[in-house]
C-alpha positions in Angstrom: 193.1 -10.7 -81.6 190.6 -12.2 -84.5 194.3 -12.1 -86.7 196.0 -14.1 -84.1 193.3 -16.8 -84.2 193.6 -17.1 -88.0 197.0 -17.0 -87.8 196.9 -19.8 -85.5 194.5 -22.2 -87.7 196.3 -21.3 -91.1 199.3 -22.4 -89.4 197.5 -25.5 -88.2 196.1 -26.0 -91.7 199.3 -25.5 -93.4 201.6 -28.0 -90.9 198.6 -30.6 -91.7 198.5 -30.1 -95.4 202.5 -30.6 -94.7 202.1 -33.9 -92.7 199.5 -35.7 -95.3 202.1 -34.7 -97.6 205.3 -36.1 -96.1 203.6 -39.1 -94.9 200.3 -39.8 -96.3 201.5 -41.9 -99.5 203.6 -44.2 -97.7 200.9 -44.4 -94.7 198.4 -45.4 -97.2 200.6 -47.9 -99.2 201.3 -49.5 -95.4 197.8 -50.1 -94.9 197.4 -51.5 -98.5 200.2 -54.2 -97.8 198.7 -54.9 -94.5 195.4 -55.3 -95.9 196.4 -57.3 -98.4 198.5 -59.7 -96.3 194.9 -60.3 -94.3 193.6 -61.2 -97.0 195.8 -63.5 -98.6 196.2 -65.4 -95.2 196.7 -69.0 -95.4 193.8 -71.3 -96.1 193.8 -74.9 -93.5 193.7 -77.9 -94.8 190.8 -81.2 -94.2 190.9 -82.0 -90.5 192.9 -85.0 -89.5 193.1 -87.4 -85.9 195.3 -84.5 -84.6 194.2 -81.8 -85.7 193.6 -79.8 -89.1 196.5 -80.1 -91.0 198.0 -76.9 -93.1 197.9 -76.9 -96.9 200.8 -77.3 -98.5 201.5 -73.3 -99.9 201.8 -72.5 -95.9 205.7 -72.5 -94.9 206.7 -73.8 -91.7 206.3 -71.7 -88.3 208.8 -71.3 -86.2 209.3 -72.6 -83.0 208.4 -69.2 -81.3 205.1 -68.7 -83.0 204.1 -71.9 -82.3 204.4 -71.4 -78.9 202.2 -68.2 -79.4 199.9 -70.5 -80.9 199.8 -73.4 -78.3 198.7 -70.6 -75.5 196.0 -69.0 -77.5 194.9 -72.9 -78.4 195.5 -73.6 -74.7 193.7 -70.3 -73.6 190.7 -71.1 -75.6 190.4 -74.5 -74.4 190.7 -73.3 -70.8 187.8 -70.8 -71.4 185.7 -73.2 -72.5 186.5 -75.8 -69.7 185.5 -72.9 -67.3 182.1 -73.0 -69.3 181.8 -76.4 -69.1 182.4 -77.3 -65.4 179.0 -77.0 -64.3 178.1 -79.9 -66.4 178.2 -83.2 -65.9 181.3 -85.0 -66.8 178.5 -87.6 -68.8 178.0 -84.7 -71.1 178.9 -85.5 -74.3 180.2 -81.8 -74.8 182.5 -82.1 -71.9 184.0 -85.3 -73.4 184.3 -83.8 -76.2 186.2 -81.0 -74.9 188.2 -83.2 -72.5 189.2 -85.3 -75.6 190.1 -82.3 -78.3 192.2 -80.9 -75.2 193.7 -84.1 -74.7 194.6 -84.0 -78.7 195.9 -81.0 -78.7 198.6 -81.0 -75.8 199.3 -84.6 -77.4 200.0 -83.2 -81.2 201.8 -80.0 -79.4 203.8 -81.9 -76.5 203.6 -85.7 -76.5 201.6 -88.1 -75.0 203.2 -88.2 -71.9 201.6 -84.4 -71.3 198.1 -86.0 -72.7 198.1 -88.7 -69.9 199.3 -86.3 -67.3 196.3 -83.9 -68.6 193.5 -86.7 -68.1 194.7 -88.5 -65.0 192.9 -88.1 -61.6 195.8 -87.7 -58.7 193.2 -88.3 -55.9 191.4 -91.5 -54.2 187.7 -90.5 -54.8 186.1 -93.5 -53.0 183.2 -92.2 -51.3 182.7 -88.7 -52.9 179.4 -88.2 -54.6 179.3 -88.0 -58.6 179.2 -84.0 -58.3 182.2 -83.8 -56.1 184.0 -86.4 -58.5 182.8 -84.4 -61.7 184.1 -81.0 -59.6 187.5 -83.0 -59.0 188.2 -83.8 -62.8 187.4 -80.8 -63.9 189.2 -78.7 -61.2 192.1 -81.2 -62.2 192.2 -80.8 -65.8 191.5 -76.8 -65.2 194.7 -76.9 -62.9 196.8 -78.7 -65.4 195.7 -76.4 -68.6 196.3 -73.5 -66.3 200.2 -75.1 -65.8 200.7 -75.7 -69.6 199.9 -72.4 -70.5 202.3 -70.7 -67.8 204.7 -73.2 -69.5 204.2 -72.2 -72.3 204.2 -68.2 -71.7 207.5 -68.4 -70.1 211.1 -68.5 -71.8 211.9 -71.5 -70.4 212.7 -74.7 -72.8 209.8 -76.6 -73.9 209.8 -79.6 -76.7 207.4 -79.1 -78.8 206.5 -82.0 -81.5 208.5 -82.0 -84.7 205.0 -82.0 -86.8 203.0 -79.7 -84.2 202.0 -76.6 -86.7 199.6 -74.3 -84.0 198.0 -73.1 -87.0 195.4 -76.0 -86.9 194.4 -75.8 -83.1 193.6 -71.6 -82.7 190.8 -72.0 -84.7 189.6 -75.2 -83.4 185.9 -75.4 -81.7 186.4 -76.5 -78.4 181.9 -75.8 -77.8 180.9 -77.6 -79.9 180.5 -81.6 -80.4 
């Protein structure tokens, strides 16, 4: 019985030995390339009105990934308008969020989106400021929520001719 079990593990040992062989080199050159690709990723330029703009050795996304990069923009930006509901809207962190949101579905989809994103759809004559504040946000909350279905799904969407998404993941949307 004691042969059978060393049987077993030199048979393990040897199919290993085997494997690393067959497929350790180009394993290991994979993970190089990868590596290297990391960290050789493009560097963003100055920030500008809408946005940060890439430099100019970055080539052009497509239209696909910067869709992938609107949502994760848009994601981000709804996080932190979840964070920033229970403040008041005379916070100058939650106008600076409302604002850089505003920016960004301009840059990504036109102004028309923008307005759309800021305006109020309900008479609030009467409500207290907290049940105003609650409305706005809820509002802009409802519409991020919209965009980024929008923007997950296949269907068509416009984006601007100089949108490039690379700008807006790494935007703070916290911070003033």
């Amino acid at each position: 019985m004691a042969y059978l079990s060393f049987a077993v593990v030199g048979l393990c040992v040897f199919v290993m030995y085997v494997f690393i062989l067959a497929f350790g080199r180009p394993l290991v050159q994979l993970l190089r390339t990868r590596w290297a690709a990391r960290k050789s990723a493009p560097t963003l330029g100055k920030p500008s009105d809408s946005g940060v703009t890439p430099t100019k050795e970055s080539k052009p996304l497509s239209h696909w990934e910067n869709r992938v990069l609107l949502k994760r923009a848009l994601t981000e930006a709804y996080k932190h308008g979840l964070f920033w509901r229970g403040h008041k809207i005379t916070d100058k962190n939650v106008k600076n969020w409302a604002e850089r949101t505003r920016a960004l579905i301009e840059a990504a989809l036109g102004e028309d989106e923008a307005h759309r994103f800021l305006a109020i759809n309900e008479d609030t004559f009467g409500e207290s400021e907290d049940a105003v504040h609650d409305l706005w946000m809820d509002q802009r909350l409802d519409r991020l929520g919209q965009l980024i279905r929008l923007v997950d799904s296949l269907k068509p969407l416009k984006l601007q001719p100089d949108f490039d998404g690379r700008g807006w993941v790494s935007q703070k949307f916290l911070t003033s």
